[in-house]
C-alpha positions in Angstrom: -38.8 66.4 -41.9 -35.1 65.9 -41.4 -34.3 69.7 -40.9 -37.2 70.0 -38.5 -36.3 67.1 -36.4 -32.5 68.3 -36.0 -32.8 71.6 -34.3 -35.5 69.4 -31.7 -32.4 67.2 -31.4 -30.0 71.1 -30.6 -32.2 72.6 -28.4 -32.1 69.5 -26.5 -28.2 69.4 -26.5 -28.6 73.1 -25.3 -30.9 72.9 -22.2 -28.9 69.9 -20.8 -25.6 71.8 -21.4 -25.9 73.9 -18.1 -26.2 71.6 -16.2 -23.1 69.8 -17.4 -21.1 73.0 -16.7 -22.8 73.1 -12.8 -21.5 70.0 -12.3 -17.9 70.7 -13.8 -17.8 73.8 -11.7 -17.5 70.9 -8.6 -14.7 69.9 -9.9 -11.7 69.7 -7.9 -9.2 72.5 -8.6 -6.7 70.0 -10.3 -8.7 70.1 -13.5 -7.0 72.4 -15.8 -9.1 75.8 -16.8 -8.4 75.5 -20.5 -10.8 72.1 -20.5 -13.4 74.1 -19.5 -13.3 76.9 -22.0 -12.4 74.6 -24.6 -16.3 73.4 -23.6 -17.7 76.7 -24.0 -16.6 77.0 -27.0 -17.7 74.2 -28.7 -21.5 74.7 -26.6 -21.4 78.2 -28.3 -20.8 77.0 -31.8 -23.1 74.2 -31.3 -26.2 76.2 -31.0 -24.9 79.5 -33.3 -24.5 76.9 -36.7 -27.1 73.9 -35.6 -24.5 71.0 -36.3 -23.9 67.6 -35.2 -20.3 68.0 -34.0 -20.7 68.1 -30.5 -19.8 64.4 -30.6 -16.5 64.8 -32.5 -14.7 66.8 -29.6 -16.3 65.6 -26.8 -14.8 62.7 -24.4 -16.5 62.7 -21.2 -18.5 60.0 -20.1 -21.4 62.9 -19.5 -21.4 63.5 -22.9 -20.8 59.7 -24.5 -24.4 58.8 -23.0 -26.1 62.1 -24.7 -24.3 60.6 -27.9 -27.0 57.8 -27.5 -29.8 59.3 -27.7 -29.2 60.9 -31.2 -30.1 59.2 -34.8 -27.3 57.9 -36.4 -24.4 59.7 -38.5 -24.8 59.7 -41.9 -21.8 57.8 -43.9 -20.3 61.1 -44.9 -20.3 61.7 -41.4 -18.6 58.8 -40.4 -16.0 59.3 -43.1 -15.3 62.6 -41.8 -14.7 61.7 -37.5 -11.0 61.2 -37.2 -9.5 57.7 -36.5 -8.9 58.3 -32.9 -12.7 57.7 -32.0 -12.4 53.4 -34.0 -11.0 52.5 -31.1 -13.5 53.0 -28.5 -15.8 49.9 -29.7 -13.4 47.2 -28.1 -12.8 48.8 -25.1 -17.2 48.2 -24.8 -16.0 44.0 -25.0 -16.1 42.8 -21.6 -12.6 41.5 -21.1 -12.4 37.8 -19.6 -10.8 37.3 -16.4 -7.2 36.3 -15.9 -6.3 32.8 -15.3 -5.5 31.5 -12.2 -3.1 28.8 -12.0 -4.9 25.6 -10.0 -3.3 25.1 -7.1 -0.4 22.8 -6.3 -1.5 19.2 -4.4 0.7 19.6 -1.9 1.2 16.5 -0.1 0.6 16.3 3.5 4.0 15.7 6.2 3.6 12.2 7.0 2.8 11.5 11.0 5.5 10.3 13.6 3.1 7.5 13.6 3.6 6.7 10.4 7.2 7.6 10.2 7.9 5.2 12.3 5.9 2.2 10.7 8.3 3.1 7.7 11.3 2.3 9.5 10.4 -0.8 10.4 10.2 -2.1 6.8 13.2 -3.3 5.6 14.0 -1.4 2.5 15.5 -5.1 0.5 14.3 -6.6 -2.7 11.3 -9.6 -2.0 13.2 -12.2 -1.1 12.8 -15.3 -3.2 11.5 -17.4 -0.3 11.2 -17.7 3.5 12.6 -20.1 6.3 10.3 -20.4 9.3 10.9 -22.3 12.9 9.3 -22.1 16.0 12.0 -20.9 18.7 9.3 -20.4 21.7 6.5 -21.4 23.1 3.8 -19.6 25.2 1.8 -22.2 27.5 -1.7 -21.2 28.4 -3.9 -22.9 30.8 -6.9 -22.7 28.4 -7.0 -22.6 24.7 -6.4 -18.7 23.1 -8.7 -17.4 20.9 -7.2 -14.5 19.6 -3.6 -12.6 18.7 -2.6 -9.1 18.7 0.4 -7.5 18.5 1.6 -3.5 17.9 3.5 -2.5 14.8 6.8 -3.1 16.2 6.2 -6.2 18.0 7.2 -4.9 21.5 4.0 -5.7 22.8 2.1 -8.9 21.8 -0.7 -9.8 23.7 -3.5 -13.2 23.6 -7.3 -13.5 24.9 -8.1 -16.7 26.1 -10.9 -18.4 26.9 -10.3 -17.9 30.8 -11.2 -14.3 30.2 -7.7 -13.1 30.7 -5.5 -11.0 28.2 -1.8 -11.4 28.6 0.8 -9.1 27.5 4.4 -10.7 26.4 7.7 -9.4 25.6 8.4 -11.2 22.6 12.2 -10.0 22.2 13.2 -10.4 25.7 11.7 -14.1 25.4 13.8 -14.3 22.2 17.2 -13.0 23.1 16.8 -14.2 26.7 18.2 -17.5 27.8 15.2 -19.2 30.2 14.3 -22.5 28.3 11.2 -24.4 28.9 10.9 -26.8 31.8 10.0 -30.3 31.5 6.2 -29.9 32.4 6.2 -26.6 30.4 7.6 -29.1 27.4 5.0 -31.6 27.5 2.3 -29.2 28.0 3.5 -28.0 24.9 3.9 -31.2 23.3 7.9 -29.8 22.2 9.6 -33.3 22.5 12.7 -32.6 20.5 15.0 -29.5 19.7 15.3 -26.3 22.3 12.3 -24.1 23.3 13.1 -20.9 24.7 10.0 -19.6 27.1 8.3 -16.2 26.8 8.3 -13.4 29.1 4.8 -12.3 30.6 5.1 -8.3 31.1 1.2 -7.6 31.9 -1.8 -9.7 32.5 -5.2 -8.4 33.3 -8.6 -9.9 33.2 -11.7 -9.4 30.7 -14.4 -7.9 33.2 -18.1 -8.5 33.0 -19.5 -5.0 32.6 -21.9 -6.0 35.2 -18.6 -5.8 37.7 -18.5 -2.1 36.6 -22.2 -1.7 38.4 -22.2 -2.0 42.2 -25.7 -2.5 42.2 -24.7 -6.2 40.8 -24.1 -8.4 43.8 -20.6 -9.7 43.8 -20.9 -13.6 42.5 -22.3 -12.2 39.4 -20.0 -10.5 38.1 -17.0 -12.7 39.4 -15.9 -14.5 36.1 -14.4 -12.4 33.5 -15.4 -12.6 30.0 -13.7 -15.1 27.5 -12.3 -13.0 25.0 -12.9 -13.9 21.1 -11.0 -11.5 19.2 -8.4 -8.5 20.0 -7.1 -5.2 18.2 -4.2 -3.4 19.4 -2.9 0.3 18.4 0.0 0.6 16.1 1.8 1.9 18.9 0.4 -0.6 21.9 -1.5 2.9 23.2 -5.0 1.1 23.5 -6.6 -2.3 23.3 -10.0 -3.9 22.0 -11.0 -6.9 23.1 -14.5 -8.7 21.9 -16.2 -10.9 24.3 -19.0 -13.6 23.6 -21.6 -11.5 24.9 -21.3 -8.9 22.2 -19.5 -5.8 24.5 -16.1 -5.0 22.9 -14.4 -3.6 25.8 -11.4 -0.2 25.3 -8.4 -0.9 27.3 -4.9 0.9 27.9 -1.9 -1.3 27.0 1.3 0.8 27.5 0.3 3.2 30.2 -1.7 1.9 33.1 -2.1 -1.7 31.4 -5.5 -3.2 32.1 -7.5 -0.3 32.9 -11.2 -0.5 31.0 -11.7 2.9 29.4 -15.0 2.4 27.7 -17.5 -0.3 27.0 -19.0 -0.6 23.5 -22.3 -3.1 23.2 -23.3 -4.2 20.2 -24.1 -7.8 18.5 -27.3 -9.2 20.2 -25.4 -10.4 23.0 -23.5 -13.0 20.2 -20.0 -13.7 20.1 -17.7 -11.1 18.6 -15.5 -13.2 16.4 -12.8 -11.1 14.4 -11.9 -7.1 14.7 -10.2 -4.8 12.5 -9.0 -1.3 13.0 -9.2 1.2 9.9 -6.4 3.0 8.4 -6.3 5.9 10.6 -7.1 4.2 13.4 -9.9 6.4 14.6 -12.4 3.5 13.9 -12.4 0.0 14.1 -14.9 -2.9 12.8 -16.2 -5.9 14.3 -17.7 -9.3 12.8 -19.7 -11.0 15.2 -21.7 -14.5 15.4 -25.4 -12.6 14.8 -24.2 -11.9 10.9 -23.6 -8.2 11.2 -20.3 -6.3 10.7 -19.8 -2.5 12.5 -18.1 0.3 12.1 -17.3 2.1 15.6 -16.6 5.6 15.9 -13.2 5.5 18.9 -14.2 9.4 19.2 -17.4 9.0 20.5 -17.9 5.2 21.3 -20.9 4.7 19.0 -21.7 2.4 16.8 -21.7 4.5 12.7 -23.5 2.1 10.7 -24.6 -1.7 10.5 -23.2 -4.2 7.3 -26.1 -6.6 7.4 -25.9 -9.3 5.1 -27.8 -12.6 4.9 -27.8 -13.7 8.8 -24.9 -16.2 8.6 -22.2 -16.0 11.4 -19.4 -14.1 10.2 -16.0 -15.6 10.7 -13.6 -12.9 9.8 -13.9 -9.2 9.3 -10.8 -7.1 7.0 -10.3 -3.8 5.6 -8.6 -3.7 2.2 -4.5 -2.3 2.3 -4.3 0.7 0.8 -1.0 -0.1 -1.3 -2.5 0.2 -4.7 -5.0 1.1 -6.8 -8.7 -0.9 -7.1 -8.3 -1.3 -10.7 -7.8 -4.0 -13.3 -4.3 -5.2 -14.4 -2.9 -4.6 -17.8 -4.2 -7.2 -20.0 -7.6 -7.8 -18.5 -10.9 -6.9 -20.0 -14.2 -5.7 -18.2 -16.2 -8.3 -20.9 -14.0 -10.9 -19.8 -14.0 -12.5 -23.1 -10.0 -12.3 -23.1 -9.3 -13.4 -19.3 -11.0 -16.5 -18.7 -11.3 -18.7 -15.4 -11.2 -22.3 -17.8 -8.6 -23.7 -19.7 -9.2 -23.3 -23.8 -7.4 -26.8 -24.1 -9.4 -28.5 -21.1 -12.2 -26.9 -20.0 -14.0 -29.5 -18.3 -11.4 -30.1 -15.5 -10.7 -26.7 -14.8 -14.5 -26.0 -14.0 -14.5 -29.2 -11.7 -14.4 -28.1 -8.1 -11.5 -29.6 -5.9 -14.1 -31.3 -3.3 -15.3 -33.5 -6.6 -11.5 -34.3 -7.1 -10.7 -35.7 -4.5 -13.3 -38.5 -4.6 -9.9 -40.4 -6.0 -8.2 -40.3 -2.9 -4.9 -38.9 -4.5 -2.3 -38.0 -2.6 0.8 -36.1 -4.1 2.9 -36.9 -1.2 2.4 -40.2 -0.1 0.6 -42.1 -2.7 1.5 -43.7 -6.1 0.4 -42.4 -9.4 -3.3 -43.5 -10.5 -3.7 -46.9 -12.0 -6.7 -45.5 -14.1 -6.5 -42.5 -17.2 -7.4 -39.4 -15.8 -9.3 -38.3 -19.2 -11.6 -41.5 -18.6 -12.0 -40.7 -15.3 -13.1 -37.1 -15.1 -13.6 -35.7 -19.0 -17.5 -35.5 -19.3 -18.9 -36.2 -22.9 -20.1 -32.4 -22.8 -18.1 -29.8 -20.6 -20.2 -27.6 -19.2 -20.2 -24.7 -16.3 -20.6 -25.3 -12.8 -24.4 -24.9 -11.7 -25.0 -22.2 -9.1 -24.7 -23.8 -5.9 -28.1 -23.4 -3.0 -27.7 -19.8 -1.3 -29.3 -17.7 1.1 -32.3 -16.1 -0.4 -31.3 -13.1 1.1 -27.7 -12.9 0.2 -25.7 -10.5 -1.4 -25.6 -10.2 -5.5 -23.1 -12.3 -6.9 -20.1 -9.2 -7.6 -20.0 -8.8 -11.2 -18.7 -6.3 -13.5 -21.4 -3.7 -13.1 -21.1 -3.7 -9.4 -17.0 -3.7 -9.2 -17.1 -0.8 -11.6 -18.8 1.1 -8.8 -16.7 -0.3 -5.7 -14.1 2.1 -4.4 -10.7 1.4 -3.4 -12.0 1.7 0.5 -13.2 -1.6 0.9 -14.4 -4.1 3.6 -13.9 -7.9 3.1 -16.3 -10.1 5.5 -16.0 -14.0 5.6 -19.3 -16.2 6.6 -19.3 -19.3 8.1 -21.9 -20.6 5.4 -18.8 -19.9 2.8 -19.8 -16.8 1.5 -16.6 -13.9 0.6 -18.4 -10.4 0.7 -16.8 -6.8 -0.4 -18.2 -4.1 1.1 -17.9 -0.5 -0.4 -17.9 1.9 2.7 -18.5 4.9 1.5 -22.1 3.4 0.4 -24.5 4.5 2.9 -27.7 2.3 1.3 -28.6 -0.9 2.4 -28.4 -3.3 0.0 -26.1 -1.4 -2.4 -22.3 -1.3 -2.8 -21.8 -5.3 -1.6 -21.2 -8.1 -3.5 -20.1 -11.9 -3.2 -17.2 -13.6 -4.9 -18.3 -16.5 -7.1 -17.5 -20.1 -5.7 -18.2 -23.4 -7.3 -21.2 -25.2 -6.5 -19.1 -27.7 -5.0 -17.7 -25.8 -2.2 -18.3 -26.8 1.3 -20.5 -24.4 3.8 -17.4 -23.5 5.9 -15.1 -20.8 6.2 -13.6 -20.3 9.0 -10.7 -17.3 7.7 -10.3 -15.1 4.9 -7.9 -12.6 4.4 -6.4 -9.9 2.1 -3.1 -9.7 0.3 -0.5 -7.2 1.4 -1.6 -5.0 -1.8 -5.1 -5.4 -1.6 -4.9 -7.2 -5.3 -6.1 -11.0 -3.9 -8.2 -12.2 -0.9 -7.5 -15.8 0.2 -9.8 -18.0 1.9 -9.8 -21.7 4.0 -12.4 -24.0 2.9 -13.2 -27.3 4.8 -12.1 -29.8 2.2 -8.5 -28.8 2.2 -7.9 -26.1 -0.2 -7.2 -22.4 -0.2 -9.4 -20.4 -2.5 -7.3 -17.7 -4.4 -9.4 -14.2 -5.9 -7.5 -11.7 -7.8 -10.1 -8.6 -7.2 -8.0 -6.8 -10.4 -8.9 -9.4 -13.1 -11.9 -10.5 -14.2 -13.2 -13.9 -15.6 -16.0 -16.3 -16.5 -17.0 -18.1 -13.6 -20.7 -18.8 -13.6 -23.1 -16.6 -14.3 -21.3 -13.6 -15.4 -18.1 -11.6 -15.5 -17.1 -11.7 -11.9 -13.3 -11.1 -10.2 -11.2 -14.2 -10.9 -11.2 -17.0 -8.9 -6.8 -17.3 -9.9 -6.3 -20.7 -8.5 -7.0 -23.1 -5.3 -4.3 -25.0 -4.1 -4.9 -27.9 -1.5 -3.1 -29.6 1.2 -2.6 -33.2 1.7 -6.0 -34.5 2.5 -4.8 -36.0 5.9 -3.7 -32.4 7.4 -7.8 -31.5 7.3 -10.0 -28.7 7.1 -8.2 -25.0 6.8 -8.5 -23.3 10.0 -6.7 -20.3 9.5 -4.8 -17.9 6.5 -2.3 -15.7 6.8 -0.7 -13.1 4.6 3.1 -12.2 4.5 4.2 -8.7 3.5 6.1 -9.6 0.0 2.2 -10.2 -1.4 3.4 -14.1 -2.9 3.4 -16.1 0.4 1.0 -17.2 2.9 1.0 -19.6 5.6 -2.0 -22.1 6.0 -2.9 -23.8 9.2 -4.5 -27.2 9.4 -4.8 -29.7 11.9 -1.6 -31.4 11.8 1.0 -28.2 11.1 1.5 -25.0 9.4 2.5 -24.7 5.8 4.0 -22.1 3.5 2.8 -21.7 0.5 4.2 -19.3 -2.6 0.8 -18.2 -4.5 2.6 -17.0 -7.4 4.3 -20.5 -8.2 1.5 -22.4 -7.2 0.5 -24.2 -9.4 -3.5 -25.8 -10.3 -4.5 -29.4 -9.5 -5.3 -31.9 -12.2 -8.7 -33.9 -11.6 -7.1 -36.3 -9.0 -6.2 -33.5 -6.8 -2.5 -33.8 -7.7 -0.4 -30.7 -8.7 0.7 -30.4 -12.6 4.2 -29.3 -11.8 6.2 -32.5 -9.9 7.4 -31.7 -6.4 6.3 -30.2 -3.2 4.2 -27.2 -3.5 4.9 -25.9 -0.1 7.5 -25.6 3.3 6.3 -27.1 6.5 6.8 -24.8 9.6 7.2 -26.9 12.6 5.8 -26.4 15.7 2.4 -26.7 15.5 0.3 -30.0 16.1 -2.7 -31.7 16.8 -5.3 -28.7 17.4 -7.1 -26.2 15.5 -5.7 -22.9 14.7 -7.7 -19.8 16.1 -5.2 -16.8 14.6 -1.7 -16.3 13.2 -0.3 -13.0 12.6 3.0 -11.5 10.8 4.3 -8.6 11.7 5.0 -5.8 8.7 8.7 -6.4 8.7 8.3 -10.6 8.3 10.5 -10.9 11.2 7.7 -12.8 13.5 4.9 -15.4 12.6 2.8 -16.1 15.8 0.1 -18.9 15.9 -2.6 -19.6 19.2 -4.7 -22.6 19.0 -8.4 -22.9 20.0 -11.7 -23.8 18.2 -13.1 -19.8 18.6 -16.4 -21.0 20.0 -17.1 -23.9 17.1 -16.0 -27.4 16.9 -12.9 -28.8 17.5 -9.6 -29.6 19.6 -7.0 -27.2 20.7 -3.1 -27.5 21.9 -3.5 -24.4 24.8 -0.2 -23.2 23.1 1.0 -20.0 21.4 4.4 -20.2 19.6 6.6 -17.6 17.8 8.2 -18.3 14.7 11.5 -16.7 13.5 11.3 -15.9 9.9 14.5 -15.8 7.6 14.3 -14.6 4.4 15.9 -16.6 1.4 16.9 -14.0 -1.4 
């Protein structure tokens, strides 16, 4: 069966040949003629003897597909093809394809905007500490509710409660020689030392938007706005200004001062109480009395999205620096089994809020030491963990480790005035998801009034009512309550007769902040601070902080440092809530202490 199957297979071969010589015939003349008669030849022998050996000379691709069609050599066959033919199994192996290098990050040219907000920063170690003294005063007719200022300080500008904004020239008030005058001094309330007097530049008025409408009869629209919080460019280009009926209006600042670009309406008619712009300053947010914080597109004037929380009046509004990284510190552990809040030695009066320790009246400054043990004063017979304290029923989750896994370093702190500390992850479009509150003791008071970051974005300080300062470190976590949350570091407290914190301030060298109470402004060093006993006195002996004079008698609505620590600024009003106010804005000179 063999032999009759094999001449099938030649005759085959032989009516296809032709074929294959019509088409080399098309062949361009570059061919040479011996390859074709070297084809003849062996297509002559090939059907004279009957063999197999067409596939031995042959090399075209014409002929490699015939060679597919016929039964496989035999292995004397095989033995007998010459070497050169091995080779053409690999070349059948598709090859991969060459590797391409990734590409090189290149990192983008930094901004003139940006180039400049370099230079201002003072390339010097941290100094060790800071000197700070009011050299002028700014007298308003009504109390100021807000402070903004651009990156370089040449323009620094107030909203008051009169509806008016007023632009100063800080360094011609500074390096000018026009003192206060008397009434200007006791308006003040400067009794001693020299006051130098600032320099208005610009003043223009918060308008009612109604006094954009000429439909609107005159009397109206006549009284501007009060204005409850401010946001200025980097480079004093453009202003924002939030009134208490919710409209946040656009203004120009350096070119054509005053002039209202745009109106933005938002908040249910409610007081808009703090503003912040975002990093590229395309965008701003805004906290307002209804409970809601917004994100504003400046490109279109529209409102983005709504962070709706649980209805309380929110008090301040702050997006996270972007100096570092939103990650834990060497040494802390996502369990929290290793970092702990409590002391191993003394739990029980660590957990003890500060509002239940100062029912001894202590005071570090002024009073004696306790007549009475502090162990049989405060040490429980069995120490236990503060008790969740009464919440919303529609607040936020309590942050803990599962949530600030998921939180990016683009974050967005909000302040109630119920207390509550919220984060905000914005690149989480779902409501509900990607927020979280920081743990407080049960003891806390309802009342916060300012919260703010650190320059690194590593801890978020906030004033309580009773006194103290509440210190997070967002990079550590520890067990406070319920779970594994971000550590509550420390709170340190002011004398109890300075009253409730009003304001909290950050300075650039991320250890210091200045605190603002009812009876002056203090400086604090949160790295050195150290934690209170149960009698509300300090552990280490001496004074924890500097007093920074000036400042007296009122409540303070804002204070701001500018990014080279060259200027502290405070205004004093009650922002719409309870409380007294000095109608005075003063600049601080700030020295550093290396």
């Amino acid at each position: 069966m063999a032999s009759d199957s094999e001449p099938e297979d030649d005759a085959l071969d032989v009516e296809e040949d032709p074929e294959e010589y019509e088409q080399d015939d098309d062949e361009p003349d570059g061919v040479p003629d011996d390859v074709t008669e070297d084809q003849d030849d062996d297509s002559s022998d090939e059907s004279e003897d009957g063999s197999e050996d067409e596939g031995d000379d042959s090399s075209e691709p014409g002929e490699t597909l015939m060679d597919e069609l016929e039964p496989p050599a035999s292995a004397s066959d095989t033995s007998s093809q010459p070497t050169t033919s091995q080779p053409a199994v690999p070349q059948k192996v598709p090859t991969p394809p060459p590797t391409i290098p990734p590409p090189r990050k290149r990192s983008r040219s930094p901004s003139p905007a940006r180039i400049r907000k370099r230079a201002l920063i003072p390339q010097i170690p941290s100094p060790r500490s800071y000197t700070v003294e009011a050299i002028c005063a700014l007298p308003h007719p009504v109390p100021t509710h807000a402070l903004a200022a651009s990156a370089c300080m040449t323009h620094m500008i107030t909203g008051s409660d009169d509806g008016y904004i007023r632009d100063y020239d800080i360094f011609g008030a500074v390096n000018g020689k026009n003192f206060l005058s008397a009434p200007q001094r006791h308006h003040a309330g400067v009794v001693e030392g020299i006051m130098k007097a600032g320099q208005l530049r610009f003043w223009w008025e918060n308008p009612n938007p109604h006094k954009l409408n000429p439909t609107v009869l005159p009397e109206e629209a006549a009284t501007p706005l009060p204005v409850y919080s401010l946001a200025m460019h980097s480079d004093a280009l453009w202003t924002l200004a939030g009134s208490n009926t919710g409209r946040i209006n656009l203004f120009t600042t350096r070119h054509e001062p005053g002039r209202c670009i745009h109106v933005m309406a938002g908040h249910r008619e409610q007081p808009v109480s703090s503003l912040a712009l975002d990093h590229e300053e395309k965008g701003y947010y805004s906290a307002g009395w209804d409970g809601d914080a917004i994100q504003w597109d400046l490109n279109t004037g529209y409102a983005v999205r709504n962070f709706t929380a649980h209805g309380a009046q929110l008090t301040s509004v702050a997006v996270r620096p972007i100096s570092t990284s939103f990650a834990p510190v060497t040494g802390s552990s996502q369990d929290s089994n290793n970092t702990t809040l409590i002391d191993s030695s003394n739990p029980a009066s660590q957990t003890m809020d500060a509002d239940a320790k100062s029912d001894a009246s202590f005071d570090p400054l002024f009073d004696d030491e306790p007549e009475t043990p502090a162990e049989a004063a405060v040490k429980p017979s069995l120490p236990a963990l503060p008790t969740a304290r009464a919440i919303a029923h529609n607040a936020p989750p309590l942050l803990d480790s599962s949530i600030n896994a998921t939180l990016s370093p683009d974050i967005l702190l909000t302040a109630a005035i119920d207390g509550q500390v919220m984060l905000w992850d914005r690149r989480v479009q779902t409501i509900g998801t990607g927020v979280g509150r920081l743990w407080m003791s049960d003891k806390t008071p309802p009342w916060c009034l300012s919260a703010c970051w650190s320059a690194d974005g590593g801890q978020i300080y906030a004033g309580r009512r009773n006194g103290t300062v509440d210190v997070w470190d967002t990079r550590q976590l520890g067990v406070a309550g319920p779970g594994s949350v971000p550590r509550l570091l420390k709170s340190i407290r002011n004398p109890q007769s300075s009253g409730v914190v009003s304001c909290v301030v950050a300075f650039p060298d991320r250890k210091h902040i200045a605190t603002a109470s009812i009876d002056n402004l203090r400086l604090w060093n949160v790295a050195e601070a150290a934690e209170m006993d149960g009698f509300g006195k300090h552990k280490s002996s001496g004074v924890q902080f500097k007093i920074i004079p000036g400042h007296h008698g009122g409540y303070i609505s804002q204070m701001l440092v500018d990014p080279a620590a060259r200027f502290l600024v405070s205004a004093s009003s009650n922002r719409g809530w309870h409380g007294e106010s000095t109608k005075t804005v003063f600049v601080h000179d700030i020295k550093r202490i290396q």
